[in-house]
SEVEXTI-457699 format. One line per 3 residues: number of its first residue (from 1); their letters; for each residue x, y, z of N, C-alpha, C. Coordinates in steps of 0.1 Angstrom, whole numbers, plus 5000, padded with zeros to 4 digits. Example, Ala and Ser with C-alpha at 12.3 -4.5 7.8 and 13.67 -1.06 7.14 Angstrom:
1) AS) 5132,4943,5078,5123,4955,5078,5132,4967,5078  5128,4978,5071,5137,4989,5071,5129,5000,5079
END
This chain:
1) XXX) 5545,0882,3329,5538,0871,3323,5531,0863,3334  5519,0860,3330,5512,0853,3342,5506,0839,3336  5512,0826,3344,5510,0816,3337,5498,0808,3347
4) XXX) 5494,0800,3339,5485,0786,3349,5490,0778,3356  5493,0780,3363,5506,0770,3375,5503,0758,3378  5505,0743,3373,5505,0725,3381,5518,0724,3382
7) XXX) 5516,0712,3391,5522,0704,3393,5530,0690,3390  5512,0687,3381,5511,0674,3378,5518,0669,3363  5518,0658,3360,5525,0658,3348,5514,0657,3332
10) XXX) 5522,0656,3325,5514,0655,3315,5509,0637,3315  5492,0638,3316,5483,0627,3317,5483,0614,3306  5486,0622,3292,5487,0615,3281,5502,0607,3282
13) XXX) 5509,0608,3283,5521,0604,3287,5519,0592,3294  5511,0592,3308,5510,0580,3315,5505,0570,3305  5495,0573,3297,5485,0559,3291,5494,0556,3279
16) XXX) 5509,0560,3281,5516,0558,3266,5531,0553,3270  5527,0546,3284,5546,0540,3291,5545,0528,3280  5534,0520,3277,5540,0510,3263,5536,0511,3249
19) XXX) 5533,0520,3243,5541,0526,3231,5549,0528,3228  5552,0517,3217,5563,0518,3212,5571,0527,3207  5563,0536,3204,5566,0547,3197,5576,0557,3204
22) XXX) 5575,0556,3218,5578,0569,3227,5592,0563,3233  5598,0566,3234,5614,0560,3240,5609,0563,3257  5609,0550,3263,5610,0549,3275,5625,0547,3282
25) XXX) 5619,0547,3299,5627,0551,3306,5630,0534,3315  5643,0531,3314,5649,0517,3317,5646,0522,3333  5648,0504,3337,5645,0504,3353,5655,0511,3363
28) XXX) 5669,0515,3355,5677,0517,3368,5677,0536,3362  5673,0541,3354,5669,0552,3353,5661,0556,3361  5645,0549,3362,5634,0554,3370,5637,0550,3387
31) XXX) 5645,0541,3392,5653,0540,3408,5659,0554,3405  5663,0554,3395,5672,0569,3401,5665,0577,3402  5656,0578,3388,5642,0590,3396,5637,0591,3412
34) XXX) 5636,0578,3411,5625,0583,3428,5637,0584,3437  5646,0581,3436,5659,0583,3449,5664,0600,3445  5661,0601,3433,5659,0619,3436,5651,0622,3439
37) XXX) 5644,0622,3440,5629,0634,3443,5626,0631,3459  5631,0621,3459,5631,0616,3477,5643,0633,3486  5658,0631,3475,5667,0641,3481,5660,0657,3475
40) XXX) 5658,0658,3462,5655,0670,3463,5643,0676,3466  5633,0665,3472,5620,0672,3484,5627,0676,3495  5637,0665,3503,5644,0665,3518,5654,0681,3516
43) XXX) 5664,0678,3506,5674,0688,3508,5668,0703,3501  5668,0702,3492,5663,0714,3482,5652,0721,3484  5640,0712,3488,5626,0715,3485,5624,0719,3472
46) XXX) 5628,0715,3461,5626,0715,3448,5611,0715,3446  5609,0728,3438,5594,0726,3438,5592,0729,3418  5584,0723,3413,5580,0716,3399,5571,0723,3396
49) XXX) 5569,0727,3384,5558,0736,3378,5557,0733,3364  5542,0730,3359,5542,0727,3349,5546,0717,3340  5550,0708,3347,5556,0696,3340,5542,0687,3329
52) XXX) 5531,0692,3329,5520,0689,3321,5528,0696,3300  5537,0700,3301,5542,0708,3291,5551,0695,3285  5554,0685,3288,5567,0675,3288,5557,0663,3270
55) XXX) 5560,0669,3260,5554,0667,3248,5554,0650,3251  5544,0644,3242,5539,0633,3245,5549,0624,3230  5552,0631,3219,5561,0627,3209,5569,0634,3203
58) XXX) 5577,0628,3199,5590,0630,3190,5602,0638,3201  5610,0642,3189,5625,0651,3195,5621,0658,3203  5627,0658,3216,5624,0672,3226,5641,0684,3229
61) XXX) 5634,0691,3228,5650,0697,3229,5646,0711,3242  5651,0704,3255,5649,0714,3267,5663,0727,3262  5656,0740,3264,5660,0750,3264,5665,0754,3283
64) XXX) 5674,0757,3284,5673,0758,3301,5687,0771,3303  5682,0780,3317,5696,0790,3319,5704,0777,3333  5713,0787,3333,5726,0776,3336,5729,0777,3350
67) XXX) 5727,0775,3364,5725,0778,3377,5740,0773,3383  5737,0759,3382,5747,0753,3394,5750,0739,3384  5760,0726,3390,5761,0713,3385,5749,0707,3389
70) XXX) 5741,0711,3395,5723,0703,3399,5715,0704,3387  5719,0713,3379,5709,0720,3364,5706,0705,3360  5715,0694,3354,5704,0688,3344,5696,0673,3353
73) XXX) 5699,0672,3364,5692,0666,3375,5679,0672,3376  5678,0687,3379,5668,0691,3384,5656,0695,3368  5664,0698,3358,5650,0696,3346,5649,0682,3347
76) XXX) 5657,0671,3348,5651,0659,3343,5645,0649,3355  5645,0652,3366,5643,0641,3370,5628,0639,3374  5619,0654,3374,5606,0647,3376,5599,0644,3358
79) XXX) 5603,0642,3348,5602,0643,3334,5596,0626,3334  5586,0623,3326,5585,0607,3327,5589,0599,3312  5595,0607,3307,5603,0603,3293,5616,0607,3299
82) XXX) 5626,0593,3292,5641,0600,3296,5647,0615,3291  5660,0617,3297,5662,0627,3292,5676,0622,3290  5686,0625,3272,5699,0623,3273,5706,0639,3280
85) XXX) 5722,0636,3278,5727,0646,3282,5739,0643,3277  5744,0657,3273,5763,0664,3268,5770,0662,3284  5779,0655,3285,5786,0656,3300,5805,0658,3286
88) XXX) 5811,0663,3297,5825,0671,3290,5828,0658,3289  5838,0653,3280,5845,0642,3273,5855,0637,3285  5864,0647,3294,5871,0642,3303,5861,0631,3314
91) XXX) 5853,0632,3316,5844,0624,3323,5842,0609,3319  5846,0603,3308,5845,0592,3300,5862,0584,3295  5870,0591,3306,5885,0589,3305,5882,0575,3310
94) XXX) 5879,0577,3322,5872,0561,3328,5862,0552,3328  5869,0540,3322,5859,0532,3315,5846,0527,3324  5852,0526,3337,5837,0520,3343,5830,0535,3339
97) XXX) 5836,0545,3351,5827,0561,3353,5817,0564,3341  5824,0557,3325,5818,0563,3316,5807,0552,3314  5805,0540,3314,5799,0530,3314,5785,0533,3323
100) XXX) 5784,0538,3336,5776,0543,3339,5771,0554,3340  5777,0560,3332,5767,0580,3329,5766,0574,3316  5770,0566,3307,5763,0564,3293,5751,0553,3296
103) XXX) 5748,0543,3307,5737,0541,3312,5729,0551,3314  5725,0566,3316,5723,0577,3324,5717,0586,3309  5721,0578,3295,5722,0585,3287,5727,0597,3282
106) XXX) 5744,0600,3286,5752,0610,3286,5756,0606,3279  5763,0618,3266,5773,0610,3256,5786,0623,3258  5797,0627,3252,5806,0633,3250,5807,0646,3244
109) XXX) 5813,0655,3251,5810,0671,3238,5829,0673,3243  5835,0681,3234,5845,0685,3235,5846,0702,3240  5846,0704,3257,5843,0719,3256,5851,0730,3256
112) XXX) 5845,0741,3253,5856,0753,3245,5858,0752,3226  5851,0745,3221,5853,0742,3210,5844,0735,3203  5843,0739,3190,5829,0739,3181,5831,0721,3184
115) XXX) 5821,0711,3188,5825,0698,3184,5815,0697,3178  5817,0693,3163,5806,0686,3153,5804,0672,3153  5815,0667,3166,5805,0647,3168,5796,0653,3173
118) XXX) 5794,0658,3183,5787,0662,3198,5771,0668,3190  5775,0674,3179,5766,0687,3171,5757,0673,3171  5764,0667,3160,5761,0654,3153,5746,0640,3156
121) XXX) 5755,0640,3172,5751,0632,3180,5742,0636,3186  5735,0651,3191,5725,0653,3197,5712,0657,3181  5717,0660,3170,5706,0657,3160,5701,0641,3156
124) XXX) 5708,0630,3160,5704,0623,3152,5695,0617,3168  5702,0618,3183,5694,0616,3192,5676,0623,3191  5679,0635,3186,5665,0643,3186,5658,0639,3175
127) XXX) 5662,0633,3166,5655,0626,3152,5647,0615,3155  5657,0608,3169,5654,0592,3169,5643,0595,3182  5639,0605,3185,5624,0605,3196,5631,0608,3208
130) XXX) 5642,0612,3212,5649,0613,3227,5648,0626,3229  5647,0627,3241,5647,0644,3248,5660,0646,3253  5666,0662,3246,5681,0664,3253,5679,0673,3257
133) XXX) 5691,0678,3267,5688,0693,3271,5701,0702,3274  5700,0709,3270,5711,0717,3269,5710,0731,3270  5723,0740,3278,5720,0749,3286,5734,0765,3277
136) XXX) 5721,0771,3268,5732,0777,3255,5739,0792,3265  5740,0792,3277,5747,0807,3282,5762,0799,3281  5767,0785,3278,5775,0779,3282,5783,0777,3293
139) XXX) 5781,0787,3305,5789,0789,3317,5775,0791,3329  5779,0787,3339,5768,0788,3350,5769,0804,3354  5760,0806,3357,5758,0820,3361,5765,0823,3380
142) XXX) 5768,0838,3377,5772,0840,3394,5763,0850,3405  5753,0856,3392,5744,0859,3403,5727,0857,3400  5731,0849,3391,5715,0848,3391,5702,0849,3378
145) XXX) 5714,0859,3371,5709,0864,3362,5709,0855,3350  5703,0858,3336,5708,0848,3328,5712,0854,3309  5725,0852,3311,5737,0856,3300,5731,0851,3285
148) XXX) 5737,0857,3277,5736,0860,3263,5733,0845,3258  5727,0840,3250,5725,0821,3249,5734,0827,3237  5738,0813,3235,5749,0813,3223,5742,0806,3210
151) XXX) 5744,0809,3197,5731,0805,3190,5734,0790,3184  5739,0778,3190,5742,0770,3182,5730,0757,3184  5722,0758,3201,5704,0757,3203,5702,0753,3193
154) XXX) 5697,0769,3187,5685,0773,3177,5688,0760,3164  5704,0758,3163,5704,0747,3151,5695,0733,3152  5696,0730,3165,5692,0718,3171,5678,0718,3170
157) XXX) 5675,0728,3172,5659,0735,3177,5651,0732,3160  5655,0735,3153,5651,0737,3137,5657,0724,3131  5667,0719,3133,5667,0707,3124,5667,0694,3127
160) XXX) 5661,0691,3141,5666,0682,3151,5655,0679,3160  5647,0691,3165,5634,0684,3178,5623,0690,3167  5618,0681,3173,5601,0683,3170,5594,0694,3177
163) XXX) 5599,0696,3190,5592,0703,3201,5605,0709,3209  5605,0720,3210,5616,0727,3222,5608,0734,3234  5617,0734,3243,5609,0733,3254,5617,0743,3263
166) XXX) 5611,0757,3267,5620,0770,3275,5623,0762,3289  5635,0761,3296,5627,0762,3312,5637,0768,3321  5629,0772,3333,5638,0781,3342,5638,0772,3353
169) XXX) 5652,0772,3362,5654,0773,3370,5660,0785,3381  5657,0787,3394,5656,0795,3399,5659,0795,3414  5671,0799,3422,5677,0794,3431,5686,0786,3436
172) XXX) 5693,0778,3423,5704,0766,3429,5715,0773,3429  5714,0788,3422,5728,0792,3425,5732,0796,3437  5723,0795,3445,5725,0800,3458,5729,0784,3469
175) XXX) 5719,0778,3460,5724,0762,3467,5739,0757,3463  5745,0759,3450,5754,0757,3450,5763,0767,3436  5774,0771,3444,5775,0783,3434,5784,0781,3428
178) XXX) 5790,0790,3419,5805,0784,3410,5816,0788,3425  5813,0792,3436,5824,0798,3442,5828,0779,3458  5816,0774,3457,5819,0765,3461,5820,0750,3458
181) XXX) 5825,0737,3466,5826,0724,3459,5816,0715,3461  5808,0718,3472,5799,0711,3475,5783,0718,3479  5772,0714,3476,5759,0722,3480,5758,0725,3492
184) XXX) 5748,0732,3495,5739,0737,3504,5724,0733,3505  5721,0736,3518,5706,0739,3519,5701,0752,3510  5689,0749,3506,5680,0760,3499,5671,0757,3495
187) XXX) 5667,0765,3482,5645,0762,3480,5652,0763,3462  5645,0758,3457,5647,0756,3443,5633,0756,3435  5635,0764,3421,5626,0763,3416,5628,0762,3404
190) XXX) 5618,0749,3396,5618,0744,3381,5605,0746,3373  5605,0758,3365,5597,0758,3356,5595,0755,3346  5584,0747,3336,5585,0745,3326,5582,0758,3315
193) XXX) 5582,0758,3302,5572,0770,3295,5568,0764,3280  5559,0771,3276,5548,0760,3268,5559,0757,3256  5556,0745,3249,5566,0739,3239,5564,0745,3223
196) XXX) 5577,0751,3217,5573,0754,3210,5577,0744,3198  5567,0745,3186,5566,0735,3178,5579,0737,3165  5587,0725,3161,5595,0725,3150,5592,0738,3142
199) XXX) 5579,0736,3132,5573,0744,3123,5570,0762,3126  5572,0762,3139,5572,0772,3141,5588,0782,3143  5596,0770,3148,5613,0775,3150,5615,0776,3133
202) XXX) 5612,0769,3125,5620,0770,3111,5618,0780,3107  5602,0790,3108,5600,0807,3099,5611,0813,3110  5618,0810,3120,5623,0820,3124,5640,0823,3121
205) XXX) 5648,0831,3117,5666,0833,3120,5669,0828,3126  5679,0821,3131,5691,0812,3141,5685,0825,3155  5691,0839,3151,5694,0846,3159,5674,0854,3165
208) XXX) 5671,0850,3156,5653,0852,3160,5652,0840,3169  5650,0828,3166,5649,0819,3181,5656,0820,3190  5667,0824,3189,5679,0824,3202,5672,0834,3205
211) XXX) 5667,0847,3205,5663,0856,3213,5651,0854,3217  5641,0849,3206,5629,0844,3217,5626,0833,3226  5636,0822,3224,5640,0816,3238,5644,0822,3250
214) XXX) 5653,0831,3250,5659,0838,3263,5650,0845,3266  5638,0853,3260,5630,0862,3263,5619,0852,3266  5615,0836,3266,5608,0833,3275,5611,0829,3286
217) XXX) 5624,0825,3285,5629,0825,3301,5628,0836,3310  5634,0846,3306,5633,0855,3313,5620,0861,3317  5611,0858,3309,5596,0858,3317,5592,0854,3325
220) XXX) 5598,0835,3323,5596,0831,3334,5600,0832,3345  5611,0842,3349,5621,0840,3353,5611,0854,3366  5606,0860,3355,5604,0871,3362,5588,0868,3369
223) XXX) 5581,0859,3365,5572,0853,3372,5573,0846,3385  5584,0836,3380,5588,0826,3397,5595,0837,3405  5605,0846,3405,5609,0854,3414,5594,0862,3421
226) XXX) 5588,0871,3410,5577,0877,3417,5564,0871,3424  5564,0859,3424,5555,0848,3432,5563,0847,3444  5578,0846,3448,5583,0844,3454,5587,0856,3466
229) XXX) 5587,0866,3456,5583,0879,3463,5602,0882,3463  5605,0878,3457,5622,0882,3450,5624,0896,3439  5634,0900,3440,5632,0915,3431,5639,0906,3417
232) XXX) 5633,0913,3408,5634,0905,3396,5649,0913,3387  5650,0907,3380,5665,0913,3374,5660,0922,3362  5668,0933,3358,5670,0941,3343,5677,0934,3334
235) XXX) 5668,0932,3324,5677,0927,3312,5676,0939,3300  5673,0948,3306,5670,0962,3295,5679,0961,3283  5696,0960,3288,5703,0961,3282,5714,0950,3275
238) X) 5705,0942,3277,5709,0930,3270,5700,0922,3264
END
């Protein structure tokens, strides 16, 4: 697959930071934006593609494969609509720690197990105009590749965003892997892929979206590698 490659963000977006309509992003959110992009230009070289894709209304629901603990930093932080996020429940044991990732717009999932708050809580987020994102292989990958999505997305995807949104990342497993505790130097890459519309997830099966999501990643997947001049992976058989 051969895509149109920017940079830049989506334009319409800019002329709509006070519309009401659009759930903006608080002040100590956007400090935290530019104090990332400051580290992941220096450390990562994070490089951004396509962010012109980042829908201008309603529910957003990012589709993404599962790399490193950098994953939901690296979809959200060049995005100029907030992004919420599922962080594991033990994380919110402590009242300040949780006090400031629920600033961050992180709420609770219980993991290893079906949680229908968590289900709950990211439909009525995606109802109410917020972008979530969530990563359905449910385990970080160890070489690269990207594992079976688990179909519980597609629910979210169909009764919940307006707009879902594929994206690949590519590289941070090597920045930071499940085998170590802290990062590395390396090159990272964040793709977006074109958004697909509510109306169009509902004609499809649970198990028809879950596969045409992973099969646009993996497109993309097979694009940023071969730009990069990386051998690309077989998914023949999966």
């Amino acid at each position: 697959m051969t895509q149109t490659l920017s940079s830049y963000p989506n334009s319409h977006l800019r002329r709509m930071r006070k519309n009401a309509e659009v759930v903006q992003r608080s002040w100590l959110y956007r400090f935290a934006q530019i104090v990332l992009s400051v580290l992941m230009s220096l450390i990562w070289r994070v490089r951004v593609f396509n962010r012109r894709y980042e829908p201008t209304e309603g529910g957003v629901l990012y589709i993404c494969n599962h790399q490193s603990f950098l994953d939901p930093i690296l979809v959200a932080f060049a995005l100029q609509r907030p992004m919420n996020f599922m962080a594991r429940d033990t994380l919110f044991k402590n009242k300040y720690f949780a006090k400031v990732i629920d600033t961050f717009n992180a709420f609770p999932v219980k993991r290893g197990k079906g949680d229908i708050g968590a289900i709950k809580e990211s439909l009525r987020r995606l109802k109410a105009g917020n972008q979530l994102i969530v990563f359905p292989e449910g385990t970080r990958t160890d070489d690269g590749q990207i594992q079976p999505f688990k179909p519980g997305p597609a629910l979210l995807a169909q009764r919940g965003a307006t707009w879902t949104v594929p994206v690949l990342i590519d590289g941070a497993e090597l920045v930071w892997p499940k085998s170590q505790k802290v990062p590395t130097l390396g090159n990272i890459v964040v793709q977006y892929g074109e958004p697909i519309h509510q109306s169009v997830a509902k004609k499809l099966s649970a198990d028809e979206l879950t596969n045409l999501l992973r099969d646009r990643i993996i497109e993309i997947q097979h694009d940023v590698r071969r730009r990069a001049g990386k051998p690309t992976f077989d998914y023949t058989d999966s």
